[in-house]
C-alpha positions in Angstrom: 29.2 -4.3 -14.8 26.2 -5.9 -12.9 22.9 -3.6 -13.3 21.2 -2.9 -9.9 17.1 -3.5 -10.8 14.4 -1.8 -8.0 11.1 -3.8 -8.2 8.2 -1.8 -7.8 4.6 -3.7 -6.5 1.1 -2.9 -5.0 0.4 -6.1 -4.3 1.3 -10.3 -3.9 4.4 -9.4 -6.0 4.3 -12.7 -8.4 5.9 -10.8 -11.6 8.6 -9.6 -9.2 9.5 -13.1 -7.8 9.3 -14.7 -11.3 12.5 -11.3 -11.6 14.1 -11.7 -9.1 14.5 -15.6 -9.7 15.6 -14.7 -13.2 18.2 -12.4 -11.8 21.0 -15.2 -11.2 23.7 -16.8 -12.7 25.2 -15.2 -15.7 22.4 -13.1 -15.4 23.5 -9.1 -15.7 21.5 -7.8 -13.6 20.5 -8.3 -9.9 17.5 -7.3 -7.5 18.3 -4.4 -5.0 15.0 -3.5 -3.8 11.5 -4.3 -3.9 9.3 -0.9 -3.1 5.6 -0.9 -2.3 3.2 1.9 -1.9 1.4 -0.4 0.6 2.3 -1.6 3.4 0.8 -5.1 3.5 1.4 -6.0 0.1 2.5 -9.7 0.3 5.0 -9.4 -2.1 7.3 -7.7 0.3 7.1 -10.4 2.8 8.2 -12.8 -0.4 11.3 -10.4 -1.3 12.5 -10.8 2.4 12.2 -14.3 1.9 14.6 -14.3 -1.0 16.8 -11.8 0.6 16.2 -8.9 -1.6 16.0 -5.8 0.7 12.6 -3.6 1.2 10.8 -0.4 1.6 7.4 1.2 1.5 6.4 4.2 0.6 2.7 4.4 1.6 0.6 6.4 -0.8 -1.9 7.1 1.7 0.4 9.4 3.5 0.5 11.4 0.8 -2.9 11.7 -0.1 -3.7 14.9 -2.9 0.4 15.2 -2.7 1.3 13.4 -5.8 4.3 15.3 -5.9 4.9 14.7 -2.4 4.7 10.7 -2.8 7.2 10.6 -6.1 9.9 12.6 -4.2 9.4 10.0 -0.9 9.6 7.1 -3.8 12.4 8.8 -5.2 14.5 9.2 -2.0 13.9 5.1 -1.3 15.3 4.6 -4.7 18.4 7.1 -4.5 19.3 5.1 -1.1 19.3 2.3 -3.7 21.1 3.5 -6.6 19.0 1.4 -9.4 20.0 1.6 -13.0 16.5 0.1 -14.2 13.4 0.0 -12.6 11.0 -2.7 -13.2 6.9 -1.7 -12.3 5.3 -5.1 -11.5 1.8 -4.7 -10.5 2.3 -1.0 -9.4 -0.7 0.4 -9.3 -0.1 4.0 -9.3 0.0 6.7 -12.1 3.1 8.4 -12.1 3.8 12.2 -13.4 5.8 13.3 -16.3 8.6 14.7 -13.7 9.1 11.1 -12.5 9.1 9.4 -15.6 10.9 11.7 -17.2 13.6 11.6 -14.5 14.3 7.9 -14.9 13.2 7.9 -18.9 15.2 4.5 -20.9 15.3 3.0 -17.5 11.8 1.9 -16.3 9.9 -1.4 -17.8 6.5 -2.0 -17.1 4.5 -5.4 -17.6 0.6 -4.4 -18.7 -2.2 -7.1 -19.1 -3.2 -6.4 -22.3 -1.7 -6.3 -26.2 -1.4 -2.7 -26.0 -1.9 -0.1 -27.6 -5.6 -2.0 -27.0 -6.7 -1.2 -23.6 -4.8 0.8 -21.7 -6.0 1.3 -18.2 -7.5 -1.2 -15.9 -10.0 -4.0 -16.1 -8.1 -5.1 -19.6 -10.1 -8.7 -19.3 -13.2 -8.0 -19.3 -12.7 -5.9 -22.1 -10.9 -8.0 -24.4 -14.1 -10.2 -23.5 -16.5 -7.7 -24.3 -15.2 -6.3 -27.2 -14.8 -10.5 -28.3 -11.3 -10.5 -29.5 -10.0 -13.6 -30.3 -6.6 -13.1 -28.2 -5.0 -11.8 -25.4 -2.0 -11.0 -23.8 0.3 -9.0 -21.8 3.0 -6.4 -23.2 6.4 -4.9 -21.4 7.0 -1.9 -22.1 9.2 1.5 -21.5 7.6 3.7 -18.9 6.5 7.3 -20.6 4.9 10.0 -19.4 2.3 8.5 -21.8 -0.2 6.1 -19.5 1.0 2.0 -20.8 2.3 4.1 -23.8 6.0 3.8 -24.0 7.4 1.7 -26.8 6.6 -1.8 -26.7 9.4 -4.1 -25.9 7.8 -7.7 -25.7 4.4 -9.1 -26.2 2.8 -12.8 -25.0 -0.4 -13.6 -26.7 -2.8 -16.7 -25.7 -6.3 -17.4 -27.4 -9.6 -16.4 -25.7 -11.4 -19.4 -25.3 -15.8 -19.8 -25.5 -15.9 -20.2 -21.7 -13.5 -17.7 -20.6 -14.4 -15.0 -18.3 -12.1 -12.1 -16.7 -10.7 -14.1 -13.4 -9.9 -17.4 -16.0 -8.4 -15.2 -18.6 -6.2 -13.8 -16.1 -5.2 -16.6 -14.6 -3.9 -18.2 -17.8 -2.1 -15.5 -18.7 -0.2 -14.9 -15.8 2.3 -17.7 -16.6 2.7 -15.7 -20.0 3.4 -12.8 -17.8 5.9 -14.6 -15.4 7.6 -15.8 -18.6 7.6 -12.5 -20.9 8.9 -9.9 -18.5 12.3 -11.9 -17.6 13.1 -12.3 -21.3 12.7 -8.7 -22.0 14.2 -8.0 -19.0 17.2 -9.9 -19.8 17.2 -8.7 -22.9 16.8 -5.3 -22.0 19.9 -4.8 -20.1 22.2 -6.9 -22.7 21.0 -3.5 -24.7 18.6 -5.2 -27.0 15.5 -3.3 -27.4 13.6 -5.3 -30.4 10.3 -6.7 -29.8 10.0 -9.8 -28.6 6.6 -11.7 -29.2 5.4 -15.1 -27.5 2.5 -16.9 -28.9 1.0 -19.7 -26.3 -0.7 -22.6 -28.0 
């Protein structure tokens, strides 16, 4: 049976195209929804484009209602009827109750090799803390923040002359090629690691 998969964004929405063109073929599992908490994040302009239907849910109109925000989410989703959901540059915490609610079937991409810096502004310190790699890590969603167990990892060396923006933007084809996999993966019940290591 094909799995329904609700894409979750903030913002251009470039790990949920590099999904949603992954979900094809023989593929078992296909893109219902893309959901934003904003309304002009580009990336729902870009699911239109490919046909995948949209909604937002806009944070703001909930603001010191957390509660109130995850119940609005949660009613966009039910009109869906997901079996996974996949965060892609969702840039909202969410509470136990939600997680827990759709716990074993929410992936999340992080840009880091977690469990080292969870959080935001993971470039900078991976450069500051002068590691000699980098990466990005899918994971399951727990109530714990980017703490779930780790399902795939993409690594790429930090190079003299890096700084945050360049480190980003080479890993973001690591990124666009990780989460598919696991993805893919994922929903053909396989919940091994998977590690990438770019030259």
């Amino acid at each position: 049976m094909t799995q329904r998969v609700a894409i979750l964004i903030s913002g251009g929405g470039s790990n949920m195209v590099a999904l949603a063109r992954s979900m094809t073929g023989d593929h078992p599992a296909r893109p219902v929804l893309v959901l934003s908490n904003r309304p002009d994040a580009g990336g729902l302009d870009r699911a239109q484009e490919m046909g995948i239907e949209t909604a937002v849910v806009d944070h703001r109109a909930h603001k010191g209602d957390r509660p109130g925000f995850e119940t609005a989410l949660n009613t966009a989703l039910d009109a869906a009827k997901p079996d996974l959901i996949c965060l892609a540059g969702f840039m909202r915490v969410l509470t136990s109750a939600f997680t827990e609610r759709w716990a074993g079937r929410m992936l999340n991409i992080h840009p880091s090799l977690l469990p080292k810096y969870r959080g935001l502004d993971t470039h900078a310190r991976a450069l500051e803390a002068k590691d000699a790699f980098h990466g990005c890590t899918v994971h399951e969603v727990t109530a714990e923040l980017d703490g779930g167990p780790i399902l795939g990892q993409a690594r790429l060396p930090i190079l003299p002359n890096d700084t945050a923006s360049s480190l980003a933007a080479r890993l973001l084809p690591l990124e666009h090629a990780l989460y598919p996999l696991v993805l893919r993966r994922f929903c053909d019940g396989n919940r091994d690691p998977l590690t990438i290591d770019a030259e």
